[in-house]
Structures are given as C-alpha cells and as structure tokens.
C-alpha positions as CSV (number, residue, x, y, z in Angstrom):
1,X,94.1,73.2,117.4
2,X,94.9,70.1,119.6
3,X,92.4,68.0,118.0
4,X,93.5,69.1,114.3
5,X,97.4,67.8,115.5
6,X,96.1,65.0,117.1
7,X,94.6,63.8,114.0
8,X,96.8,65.2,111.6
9,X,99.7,63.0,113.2
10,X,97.4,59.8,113.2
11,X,96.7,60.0,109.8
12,X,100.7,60.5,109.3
13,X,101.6,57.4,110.8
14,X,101.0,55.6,107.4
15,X,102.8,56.8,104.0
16,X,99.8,55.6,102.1
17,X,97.4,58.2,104.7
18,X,100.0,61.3,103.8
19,X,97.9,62.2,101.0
20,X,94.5,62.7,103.4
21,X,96.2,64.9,105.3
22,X,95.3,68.3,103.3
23,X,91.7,66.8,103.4
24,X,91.8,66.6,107.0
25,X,93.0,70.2,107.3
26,X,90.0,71.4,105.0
27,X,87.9,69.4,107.5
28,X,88.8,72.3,110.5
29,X,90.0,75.1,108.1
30,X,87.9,77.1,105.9
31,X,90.2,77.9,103.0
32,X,89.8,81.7,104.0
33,X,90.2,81.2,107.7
34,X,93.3,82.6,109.4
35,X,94.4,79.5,111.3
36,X,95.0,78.1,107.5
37,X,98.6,78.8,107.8
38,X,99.0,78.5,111.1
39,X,97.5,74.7,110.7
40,X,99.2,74.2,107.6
41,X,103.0,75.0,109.6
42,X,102.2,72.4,112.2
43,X,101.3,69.7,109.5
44,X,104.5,70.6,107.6
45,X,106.4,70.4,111.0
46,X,104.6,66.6,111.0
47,X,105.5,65.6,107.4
48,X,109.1,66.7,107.3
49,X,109.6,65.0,110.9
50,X,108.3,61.4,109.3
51,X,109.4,61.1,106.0
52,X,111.6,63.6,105.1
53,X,112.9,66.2,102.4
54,X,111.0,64.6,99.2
55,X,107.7,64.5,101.0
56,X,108.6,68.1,102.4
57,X,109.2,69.3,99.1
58,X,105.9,67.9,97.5
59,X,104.3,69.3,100.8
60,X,105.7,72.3,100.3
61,X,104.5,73.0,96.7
62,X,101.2,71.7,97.8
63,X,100.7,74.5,100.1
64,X,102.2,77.4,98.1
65,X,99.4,76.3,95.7
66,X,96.6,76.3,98.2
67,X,97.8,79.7,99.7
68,X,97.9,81.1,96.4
69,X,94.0,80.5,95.7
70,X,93.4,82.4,98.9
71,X,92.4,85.9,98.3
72,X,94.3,88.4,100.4
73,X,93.3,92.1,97.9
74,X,95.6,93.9,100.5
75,X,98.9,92.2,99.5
76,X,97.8,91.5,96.1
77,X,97.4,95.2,95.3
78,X,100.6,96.0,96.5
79,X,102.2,93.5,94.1
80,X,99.5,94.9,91.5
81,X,101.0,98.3,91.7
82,X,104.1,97.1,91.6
83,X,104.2,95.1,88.2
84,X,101.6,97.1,86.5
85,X,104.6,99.0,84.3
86,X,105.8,95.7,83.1
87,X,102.8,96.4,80.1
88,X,104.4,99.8,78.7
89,X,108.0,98.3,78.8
90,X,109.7,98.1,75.5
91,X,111.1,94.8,74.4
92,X,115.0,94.8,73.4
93,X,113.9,92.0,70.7
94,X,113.0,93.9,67.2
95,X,109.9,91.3,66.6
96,X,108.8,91.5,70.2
97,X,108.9,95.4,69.4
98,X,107.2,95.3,66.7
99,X,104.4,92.6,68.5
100,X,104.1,95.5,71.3
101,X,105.3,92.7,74.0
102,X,108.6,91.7,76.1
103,X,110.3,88.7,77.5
104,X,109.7,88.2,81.0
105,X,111.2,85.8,83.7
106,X,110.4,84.9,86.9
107,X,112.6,83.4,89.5
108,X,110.8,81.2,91.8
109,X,107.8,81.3,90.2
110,X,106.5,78.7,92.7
111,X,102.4,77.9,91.3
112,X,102.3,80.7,89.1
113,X,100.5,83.4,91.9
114,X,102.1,86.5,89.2
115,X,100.0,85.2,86.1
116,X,97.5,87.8,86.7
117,X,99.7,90.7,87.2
118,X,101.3,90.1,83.3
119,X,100.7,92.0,80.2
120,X,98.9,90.1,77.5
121,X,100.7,88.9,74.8
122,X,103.9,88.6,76.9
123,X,106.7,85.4,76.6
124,X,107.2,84.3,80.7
125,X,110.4,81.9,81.0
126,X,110.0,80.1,84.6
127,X,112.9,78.9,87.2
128,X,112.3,77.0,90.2
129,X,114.0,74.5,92.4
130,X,111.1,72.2,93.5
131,X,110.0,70.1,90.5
132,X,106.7,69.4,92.7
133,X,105.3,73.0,91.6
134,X,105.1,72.0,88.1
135,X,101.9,70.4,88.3
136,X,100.4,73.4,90.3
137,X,102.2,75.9,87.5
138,X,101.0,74.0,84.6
139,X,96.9,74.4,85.9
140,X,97.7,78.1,86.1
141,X,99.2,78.8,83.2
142,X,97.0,76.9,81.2
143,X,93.7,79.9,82.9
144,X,95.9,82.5,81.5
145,X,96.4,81.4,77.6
146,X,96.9,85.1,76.6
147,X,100.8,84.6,78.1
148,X,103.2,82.7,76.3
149,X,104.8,80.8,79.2
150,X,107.4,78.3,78.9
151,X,107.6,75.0,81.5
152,X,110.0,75.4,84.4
153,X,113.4,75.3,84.1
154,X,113.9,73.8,87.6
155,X,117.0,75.3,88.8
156,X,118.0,77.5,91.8
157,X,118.5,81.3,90.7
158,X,122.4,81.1,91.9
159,X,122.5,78.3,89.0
160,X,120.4,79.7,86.4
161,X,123.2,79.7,83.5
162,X,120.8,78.1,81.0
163,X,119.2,81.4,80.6
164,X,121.8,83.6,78.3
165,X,123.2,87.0,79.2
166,X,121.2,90.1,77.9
167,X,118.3,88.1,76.7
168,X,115.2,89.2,79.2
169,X,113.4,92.7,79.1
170,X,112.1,92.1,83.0
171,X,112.6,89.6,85.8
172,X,110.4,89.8,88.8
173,X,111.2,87.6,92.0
174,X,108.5,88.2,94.8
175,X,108.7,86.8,98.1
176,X,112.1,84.3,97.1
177,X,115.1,86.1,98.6
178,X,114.4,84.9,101.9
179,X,114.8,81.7,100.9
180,X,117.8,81.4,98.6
181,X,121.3,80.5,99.6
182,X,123.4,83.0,98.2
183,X,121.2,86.7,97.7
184,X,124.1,88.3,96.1
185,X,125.1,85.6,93.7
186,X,120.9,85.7,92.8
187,X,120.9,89.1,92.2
188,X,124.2,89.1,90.1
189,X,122.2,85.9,88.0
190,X,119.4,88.5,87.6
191,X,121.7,91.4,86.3
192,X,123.3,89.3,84.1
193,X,120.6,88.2,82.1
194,X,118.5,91.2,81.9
195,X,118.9,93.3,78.5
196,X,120.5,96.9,79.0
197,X,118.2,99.0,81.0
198,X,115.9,95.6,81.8
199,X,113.7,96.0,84.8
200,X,114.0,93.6,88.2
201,X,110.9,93.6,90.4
202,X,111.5,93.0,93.3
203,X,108.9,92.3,96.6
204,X,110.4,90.8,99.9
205,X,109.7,90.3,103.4
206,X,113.0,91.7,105.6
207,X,114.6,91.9,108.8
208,X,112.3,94.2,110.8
209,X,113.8,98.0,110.2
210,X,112.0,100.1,112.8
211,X,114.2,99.2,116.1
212,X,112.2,101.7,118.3
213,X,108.7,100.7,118.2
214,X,109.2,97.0,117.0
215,X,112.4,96.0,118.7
216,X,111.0,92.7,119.8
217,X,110.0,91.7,116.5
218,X,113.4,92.0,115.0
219,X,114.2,89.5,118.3
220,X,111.7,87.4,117.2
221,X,112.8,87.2,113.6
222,X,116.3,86.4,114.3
223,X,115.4,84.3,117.1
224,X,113.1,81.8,114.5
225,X,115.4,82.0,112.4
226,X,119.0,81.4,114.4
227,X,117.2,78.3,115.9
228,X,116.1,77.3,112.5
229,X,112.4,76.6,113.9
230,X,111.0,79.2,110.8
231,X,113.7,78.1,108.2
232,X,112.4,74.5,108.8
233,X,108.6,75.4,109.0
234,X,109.3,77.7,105.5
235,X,111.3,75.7,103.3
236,X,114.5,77.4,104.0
237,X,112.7,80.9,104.6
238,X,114.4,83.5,106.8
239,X,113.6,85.9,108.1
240,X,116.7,87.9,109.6
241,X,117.7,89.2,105.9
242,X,118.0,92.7,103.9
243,X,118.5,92.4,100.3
244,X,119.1,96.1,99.9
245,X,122.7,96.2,100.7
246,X,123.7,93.3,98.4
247,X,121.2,95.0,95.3
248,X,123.1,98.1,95.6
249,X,126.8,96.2,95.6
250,X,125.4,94.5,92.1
251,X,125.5,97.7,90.6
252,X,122.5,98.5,89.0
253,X,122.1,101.9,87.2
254,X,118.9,103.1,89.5
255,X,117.4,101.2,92.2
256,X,113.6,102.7,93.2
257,X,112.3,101.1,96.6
258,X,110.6,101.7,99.0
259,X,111.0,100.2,103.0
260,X,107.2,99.9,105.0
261,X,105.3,97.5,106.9
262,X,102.8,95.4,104.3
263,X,99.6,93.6,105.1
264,X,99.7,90.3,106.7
265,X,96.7,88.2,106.9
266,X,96.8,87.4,110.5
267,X,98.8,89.5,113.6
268,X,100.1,85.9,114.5
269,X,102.5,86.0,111.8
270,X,103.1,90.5,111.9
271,X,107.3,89.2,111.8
272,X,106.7,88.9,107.9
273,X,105.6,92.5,107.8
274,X,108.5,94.5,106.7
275,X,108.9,94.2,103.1
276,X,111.4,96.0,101.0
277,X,109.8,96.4,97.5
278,X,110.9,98.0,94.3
279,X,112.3,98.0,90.9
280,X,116.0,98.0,89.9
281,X,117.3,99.0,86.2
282,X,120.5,97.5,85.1
C-alpha cells in the first residue's frame, strides 16, 4: 500500500500523468482484489487534493464504472430480488399496455450497473448530476439494446422538474440517498412523477440500526462522516443517514421494506452494511 501511494502521487504531480493513474492501480490491484477500493479511495483522496472538483468528478465516474464491472453475486442478488417485479408491472400508458412494457426511471443511474435487472422491451429515462458518467452509461446501454433508454438528463433528483408529474410507471434509486442534499425533497421529486400506484425501489446503505452489538460502527459512521473524511473520499456520500423517516412523511400509500445487514465485499468497509431496502407505492 505504501509503494502504490508513493507512486500514485508521483504520477499526480503532472496534469498530463492524471490519466495513468487507473493504469498504475491495475498494476498492484487485480480488478477482483479487495484492496481495489481501498486503493481506489486513497487515489481519489490524491486527485481531489491536486486539481480539484472537475478532475474529482471525472475521477469519480471513472471509478463507479470500474466498480460496476466487478462481480460481487452477493449484493447483486439482493438488488436482483428486489427489481425482479418491475417485469409484471402494468404500464399507466394504453400503448405501453398494449406493448406489455412500462416507463421506467432511474435517479442516479451513475454507469448504468441496473441494465441487467430491467424487463425487456422497457423505456429507461436517466438523471444524474455528473456529466462524466455519460460516456460510461452510453457503452452500457448500448450491451443491452433490448431497453429503450434515453441519454442522461444530468440533473440532481431535488431538480428534476423536466420530468412531468404522473408520467413514470417505476423509479428505482439504489445506493444515491446517501449522497443527495435534500432526501426529503428527492423523495417528494420521486412521488411526484410516478403515475398513481407507481412503484419506487429503493436500496440504501444507513446509519447503523443495531446499537447493542454494533455500537461502535454507528461511531464510526458518524465520526467519517461529521469530519467529512468519507463525504470527501465518496463524492458527498454519508453515511450517518435513514431515509425511512422522511419516505414515510412523503406519504406514500404502502411502503414494504425491510432493515438488515447486506454483503460487503471486504470487512474493512462493514460501516456500509446496514441497508434499508424496499418498495414504496404512491
């Protein structure tokens, strides 16, 4: 590890060298090693510390993509289980009924890691802040031709007014709530948009629930996070929140969720294991 930020901040010290530097992790890292992140955090740490938020941002993309092509089945069957009702979901639109499909969109859909969990046939409208992820999105989409996706709207989900009232069957935001700046205002964006009995999917990492026999991770999570060491490291991520409280003040007809501590791929970062995941119907 000493030699990989050794290196990493030599080949930093020129703008021209920036773009090396995921070649020079790949150099220590196997793609499907669990010091990936762990490497990948320190280099961000570097980037954001030399030139700043548009390098960050690119950065940040960058590695959203890379961690998206690693393959953790543990997570990724928890997210399967979750969307796999999205395909017998009835559209509100009379020709998307009659096509046996609905309208879907995703909130922070980042370099497209929920293509595989959607129904063939479906339309996918995309919203995400950092314009860097539409070169990562775009390669996705274009492996799963059987979806009719749009380009990214880039937008944050407290401003996405483009997309009209009552006009999606299902939104599904996974892993984005930490990272927002207003969860409620989000949320209210997501009701407001989604038809009359619409589905929102939701899958998020939380403030650690179980104060008895993980007391010192809910420390840990506010500590990363009141010091802004995490928040800096994950492009605004925190990890002190709980979403439930402002989904049920939203008012949604039926919220379904369930609270547990998910997968992560390495015990190093166990203070992204409690996830609150679900669906809410508006």
């Amino acid at each position: 590890m000493y030699l990989l930020i050794k290196e990493g901040v030599e080949e930093l010290c020129t703008l021209e060298n920036c773009r090396r530097v995921p070649r020079l992790v790949l150099n220590y890292v196997n793609p499907n090693h669990k010091f990936l992140y762990a490497s990948a955090g320190v280099l961000a740490i570097t980037v954001i510390v030399k030139y700043g938020a548009g390098i960050k941002n690119r950065y940040f993309a960058w590695l959203c993509n890379k961690c998206t092509n690693i393959k953790f089945e543990e997570y990724e069957s928890l997210k399967r289980d979750l969307l796999k009702s999205l395909a017998t979901l009835e559209s509100h639109d009379p020709q998307l009924r009659i096509q046996k499909t609905i309208k879907i969109l995703e909130v922070g859909v980042g370099a497209g890691a929920n293509f595989k969990f959607y129904p063939v046939g479906c339309h996918l409208v995309a919203v995400d802040p950092n314009p860097h992820f539409e070169k990562y999105y775009n390669d996705k989409r274009a492996n799963f031709p059987q979806i009719k996706s749009a380009d990214i709207v880039v937008s944050t989900g407290e401003a996405m007014d483009m997309v009209e009232s009552n006009s999606v069957d299902a939104v599904v935001m996974t892993l984005v709530l930490c990272s927002v700046r207003d969860v409620t205002k989000v949320i209210s964006q997501i009701k407001r948009v989604l038809v009359p009995g619409g589905k929102f999917y939701f899958s998020e990492h939380i403030l650690e629930f179980d104060t008895e026999k993980h007391a010192w991770r809910r420390r840990l999570q506010k500590f990363l996070t009141s010091t802004g060491i995490w928040p800096f490291i994950g492009d605004g991520c925190c990890l002190n929140r709980d979403p439930l409280p402002a989904l049920r003040a939203v008012g949604f007809s039926d919220i379904q969720y369930k609270v547990f501590h998910g997968p992560v791929p390495v015990k190093l970062f166990a203070f992204l294991s409690p996830h609150l995941m679900g669906v809410a119907t508006k």
